[in-house]
C-alpha positions as CSV (number, residue, x, y, z in Angstrom):
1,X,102.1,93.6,106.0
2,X,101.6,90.6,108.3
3,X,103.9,88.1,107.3
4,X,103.7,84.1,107.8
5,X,106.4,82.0,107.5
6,X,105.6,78.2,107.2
7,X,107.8,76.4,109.3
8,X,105.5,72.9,108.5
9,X,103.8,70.6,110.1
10,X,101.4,73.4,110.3
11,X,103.6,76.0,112.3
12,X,103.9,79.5,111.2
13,X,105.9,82.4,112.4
14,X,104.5,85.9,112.6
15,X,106.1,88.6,112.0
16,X,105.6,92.5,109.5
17,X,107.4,93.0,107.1
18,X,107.0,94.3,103.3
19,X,109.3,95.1,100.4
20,X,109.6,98.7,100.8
21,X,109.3,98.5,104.3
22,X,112.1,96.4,105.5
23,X,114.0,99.1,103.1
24,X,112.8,101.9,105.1
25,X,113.5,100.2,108.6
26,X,117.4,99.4,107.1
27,X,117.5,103.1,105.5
28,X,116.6,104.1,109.0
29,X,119.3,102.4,110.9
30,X,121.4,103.4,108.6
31,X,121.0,106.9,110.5
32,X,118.5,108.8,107.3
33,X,115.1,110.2,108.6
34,X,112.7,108.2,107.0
35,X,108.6,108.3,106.9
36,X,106.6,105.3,106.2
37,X,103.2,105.9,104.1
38,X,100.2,102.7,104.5
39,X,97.0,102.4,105.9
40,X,96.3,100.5,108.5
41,X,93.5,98.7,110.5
42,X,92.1,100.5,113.4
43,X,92.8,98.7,117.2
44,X,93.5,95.1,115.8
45,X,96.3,93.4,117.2
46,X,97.9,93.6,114.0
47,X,98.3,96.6,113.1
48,X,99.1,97.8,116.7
49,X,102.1,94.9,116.0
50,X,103.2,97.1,112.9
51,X,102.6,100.7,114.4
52,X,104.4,99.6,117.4
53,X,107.4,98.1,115.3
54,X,107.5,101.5,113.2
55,X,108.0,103.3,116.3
56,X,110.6,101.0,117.5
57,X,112.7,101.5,114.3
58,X,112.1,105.4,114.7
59,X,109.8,105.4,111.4
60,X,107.5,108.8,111.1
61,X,103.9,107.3,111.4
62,X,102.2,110.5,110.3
63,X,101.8,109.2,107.0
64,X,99.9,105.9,107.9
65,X,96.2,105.9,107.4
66,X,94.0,104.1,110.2
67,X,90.5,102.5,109.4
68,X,89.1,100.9,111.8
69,X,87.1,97.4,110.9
70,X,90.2,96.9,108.4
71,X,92.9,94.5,108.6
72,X,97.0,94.8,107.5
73,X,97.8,93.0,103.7
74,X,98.8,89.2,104.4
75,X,101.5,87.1,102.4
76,X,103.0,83.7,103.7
77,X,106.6,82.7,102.6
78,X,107.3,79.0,101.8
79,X,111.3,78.7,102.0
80,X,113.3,75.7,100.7
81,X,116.5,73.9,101.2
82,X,118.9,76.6,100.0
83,X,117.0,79.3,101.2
84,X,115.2,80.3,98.4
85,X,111.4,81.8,98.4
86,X,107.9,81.1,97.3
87,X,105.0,84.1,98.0
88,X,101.4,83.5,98.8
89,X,99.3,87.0,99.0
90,X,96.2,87.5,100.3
91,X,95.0,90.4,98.5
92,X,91.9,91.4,98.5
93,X,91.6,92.6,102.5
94,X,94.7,95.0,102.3
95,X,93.5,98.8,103.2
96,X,96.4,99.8,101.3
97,X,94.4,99.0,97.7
98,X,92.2,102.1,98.8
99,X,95.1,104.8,99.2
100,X,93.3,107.1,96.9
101,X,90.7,107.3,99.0
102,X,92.1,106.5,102.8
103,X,95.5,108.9,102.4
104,X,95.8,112.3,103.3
105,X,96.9,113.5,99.6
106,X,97.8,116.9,100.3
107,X,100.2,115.4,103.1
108,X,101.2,112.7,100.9
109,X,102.2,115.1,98.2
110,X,103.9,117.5,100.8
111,X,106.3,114.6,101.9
112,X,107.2,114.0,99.1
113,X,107.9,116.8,97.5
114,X,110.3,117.8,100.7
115,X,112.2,114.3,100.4
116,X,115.3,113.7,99.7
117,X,114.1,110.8,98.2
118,X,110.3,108.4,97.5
119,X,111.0,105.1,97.8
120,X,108.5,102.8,96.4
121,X,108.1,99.4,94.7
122,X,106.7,97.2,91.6
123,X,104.8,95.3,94.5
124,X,103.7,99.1,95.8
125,X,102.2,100.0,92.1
126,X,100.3,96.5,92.0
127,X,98.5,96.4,95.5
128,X,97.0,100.3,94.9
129,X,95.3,99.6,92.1
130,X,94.6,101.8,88.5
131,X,93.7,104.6,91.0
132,X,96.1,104.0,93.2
133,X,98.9,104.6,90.2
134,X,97.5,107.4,88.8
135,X,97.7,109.1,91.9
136,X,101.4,107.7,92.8
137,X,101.9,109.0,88.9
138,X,101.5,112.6,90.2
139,X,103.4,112.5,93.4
140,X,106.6,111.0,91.7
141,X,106.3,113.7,89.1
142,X,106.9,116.1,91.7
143,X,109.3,114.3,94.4
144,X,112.9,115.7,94.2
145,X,114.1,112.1,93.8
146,X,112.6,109.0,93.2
147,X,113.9,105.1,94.2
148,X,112.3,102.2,92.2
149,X,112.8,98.5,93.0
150,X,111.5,96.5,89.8
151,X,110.1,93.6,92.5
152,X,107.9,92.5,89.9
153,X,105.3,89.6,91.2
154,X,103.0,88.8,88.1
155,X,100.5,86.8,91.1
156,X,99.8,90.8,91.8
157,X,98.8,92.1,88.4
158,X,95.8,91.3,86.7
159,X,98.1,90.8,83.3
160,X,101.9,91.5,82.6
161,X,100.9,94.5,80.2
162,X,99.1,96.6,82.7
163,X,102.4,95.7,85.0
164,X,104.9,96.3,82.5
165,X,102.9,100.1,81.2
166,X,103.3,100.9,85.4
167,X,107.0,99.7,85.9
168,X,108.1,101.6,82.8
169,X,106.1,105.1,84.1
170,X,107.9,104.9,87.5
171,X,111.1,103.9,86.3
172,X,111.4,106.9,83.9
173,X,110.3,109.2,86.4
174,X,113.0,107.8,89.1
175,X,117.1,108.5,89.5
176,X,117.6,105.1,91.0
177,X,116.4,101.9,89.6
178,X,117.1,98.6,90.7
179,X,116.2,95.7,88.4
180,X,117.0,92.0,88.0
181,X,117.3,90.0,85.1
182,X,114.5,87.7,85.9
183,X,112.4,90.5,86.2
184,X,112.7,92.3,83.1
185,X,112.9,88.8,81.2
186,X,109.5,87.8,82.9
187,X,108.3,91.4,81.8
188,X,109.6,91.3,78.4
189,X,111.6,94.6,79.3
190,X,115.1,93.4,78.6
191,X,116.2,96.6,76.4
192,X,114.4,99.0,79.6
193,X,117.5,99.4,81.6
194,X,119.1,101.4,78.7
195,X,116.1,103.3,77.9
196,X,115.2,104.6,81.7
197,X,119.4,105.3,81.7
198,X,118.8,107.7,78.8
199,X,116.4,109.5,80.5
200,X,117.9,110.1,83.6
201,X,118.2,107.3,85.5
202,X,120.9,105.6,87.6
203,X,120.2,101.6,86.9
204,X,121.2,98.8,89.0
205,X,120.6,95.8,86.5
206,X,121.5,92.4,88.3
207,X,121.8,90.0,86.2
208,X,121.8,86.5,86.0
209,X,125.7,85.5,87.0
210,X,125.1,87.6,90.1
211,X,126.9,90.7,88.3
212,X,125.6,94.1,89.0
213,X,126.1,96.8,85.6
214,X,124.9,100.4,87.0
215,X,124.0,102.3,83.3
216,X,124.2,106.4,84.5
217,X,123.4,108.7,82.5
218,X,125.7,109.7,79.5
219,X,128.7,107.5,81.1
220,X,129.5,103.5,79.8
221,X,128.0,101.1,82.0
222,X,130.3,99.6,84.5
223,X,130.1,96.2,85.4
224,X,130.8,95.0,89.2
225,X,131.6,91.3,89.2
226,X,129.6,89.3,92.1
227,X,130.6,89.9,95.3
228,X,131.5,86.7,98.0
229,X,129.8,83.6,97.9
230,X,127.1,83.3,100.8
231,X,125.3,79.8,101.6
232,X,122.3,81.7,102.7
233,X,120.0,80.6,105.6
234,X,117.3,82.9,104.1
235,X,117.0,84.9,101.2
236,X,113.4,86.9,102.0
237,X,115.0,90.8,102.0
238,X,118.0,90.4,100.4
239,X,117.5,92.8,97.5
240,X,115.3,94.9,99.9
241,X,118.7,95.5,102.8
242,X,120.8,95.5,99.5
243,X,118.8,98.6,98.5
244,X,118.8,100.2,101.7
245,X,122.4,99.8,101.8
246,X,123.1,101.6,98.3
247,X,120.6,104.2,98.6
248,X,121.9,105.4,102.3
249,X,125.3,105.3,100.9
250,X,124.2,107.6,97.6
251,X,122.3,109.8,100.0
252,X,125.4,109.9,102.2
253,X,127.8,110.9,99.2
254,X,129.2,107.8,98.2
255,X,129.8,106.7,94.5
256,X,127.8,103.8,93.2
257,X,131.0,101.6,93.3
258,X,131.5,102.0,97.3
259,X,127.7,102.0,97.5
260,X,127.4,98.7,96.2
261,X,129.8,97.4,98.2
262,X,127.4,98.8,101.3
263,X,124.8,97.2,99.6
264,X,126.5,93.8,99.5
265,X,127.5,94.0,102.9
266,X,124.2,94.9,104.6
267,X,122.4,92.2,102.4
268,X,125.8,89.6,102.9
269,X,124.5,90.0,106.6
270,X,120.6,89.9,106.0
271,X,120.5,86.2,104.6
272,X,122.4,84.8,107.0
273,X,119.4,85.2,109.5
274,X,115.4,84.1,109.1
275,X,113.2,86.9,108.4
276,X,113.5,89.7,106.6
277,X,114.6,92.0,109.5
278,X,117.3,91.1,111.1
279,X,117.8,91.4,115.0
280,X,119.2,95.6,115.1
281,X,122.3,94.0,117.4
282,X,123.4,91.7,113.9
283,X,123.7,95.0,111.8
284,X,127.4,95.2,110.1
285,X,129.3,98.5,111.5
């Protein structure tokens, strides 16, 4: 997506970036092979901007849709004194909402049945409509692995029971959840975490002190106190680089304790900078 962030006095920086996406550009310089599925515009400047910052982070582009006459999803970020976030979307022009339609299916459901893992978001379930999640409904149910982020923004969802009937389908279908308390208070959802544990899943519930409990399957939950104290210059990617971190560490062997701490790191990094993408030079070795 195209990305303003007010600056005031009516300046605003341009940059692309996206929930899942600034995962799969992290998850890619984290040294995994990833592929990026969208639509984009045709030969607007915009979405040349995004396809030409895919290709710089080494992104496969053969799942990205083009329609010419279309434009690239729009949000702008209002930021305040400590860093913290407010979302404006632009919804309606987004070539993404017609993914049923615009995607190569049989491709789509190719990928992802030969991934190690489908990443994919709350946000991701909201902008492609009902037919959008019906279809995303079939490819999780036959990905090898599936990675949730409960990113729940109700300004996205025509009401919170059509969003909480979606989040609880993905999450039961995925092995890795990641979901805040704020979220699943918002949602009325605060018993899910156990729930999607039982049936399979490994849940990263963050909860209000900060504190991450991952609930595995059959095993206690464990509890990892919050990790250092960071006076943040911006917080817009934080959970997104934290998720990158952990999942590139599970896909690389790790146990969730040492994959949290990868997590932490990459995000620890991530909100010391503006934008949700940090400069590739500021990445933590």
């Amino acid at each position: 997506m195209v990305e303003l962030s007010l600056a005031g006095e009516g300046r605003a920086q341009i940059a692309y970036a996206g929930d899942t996406f600034n995962t799969a550009v992290y998850l890619s310089r984290l040294g995994h092979d990833v592929a990026y599925a969208t639509v984009l515009g045709g030969d607007d400047p915009f979405s040349r901007g995004v396809a030409e910052l895919m290709a710089a982070e080494g992104l496969d582009a053969s799942l990205a849709a083009r329609v010419e006459g279309r434009l690239p999803g729009l949000y702008a970020i209002e930021r305040d004194a400590a860093g913290e976030r407010r979302f404006f979307y632009w919804r309606g022009e987004a070539p993404v909402r017609q993914l049923p339609e615009l995607a190569d299916g049989e491709a789509l459901a190719q990928a992802t049945r030969a991934a190690d893992l489908t990443y994919l978001s709350a946000i991701t379930l909201a902008v492609v409509g009902e037919a959008g999640r019906t279809m995303l409904d079939g490819l999780l149910a036959g990905a090898k692995a599936v990675g949730f982020d409960l990113n729940y923004r109700p300004r996205l969802w025509p009401d919170v029971e059509t969003a909480r009937a979606a989040i609880d389908r993905a999450a039961l279908a995925a092995r890795y959840v990641s979901a805040s308390a704020e979220d699943l208070d918002a949602l009325g959802m605060g018993d899910a975490p156990e729930r999607w544990a039982k049936a399979g899943a490994e849940v990263l519930h963050r909860g209000h002190d900060h504190s991450l409990t991952i609930l595995r399957p059959g095993e206690a939950p464990v509890r990892i106190a919050p990790g250092e104290t960071v006076k943040p210059v911006d917080t817009t990617g934080a959970g997104d680089s934290f998720n990158a971190g952990y999942l590139a560490a599970r896909l690389d062997g790790a146990g969730p304790e040492a994959a949290t701490a990868a997590g932490r790191t990459l995000a620890g990094v991530v909100v010391r900078h503006v934008g949700a993408i940090i400069p590739r030079e500021a990445m933590p070795q």
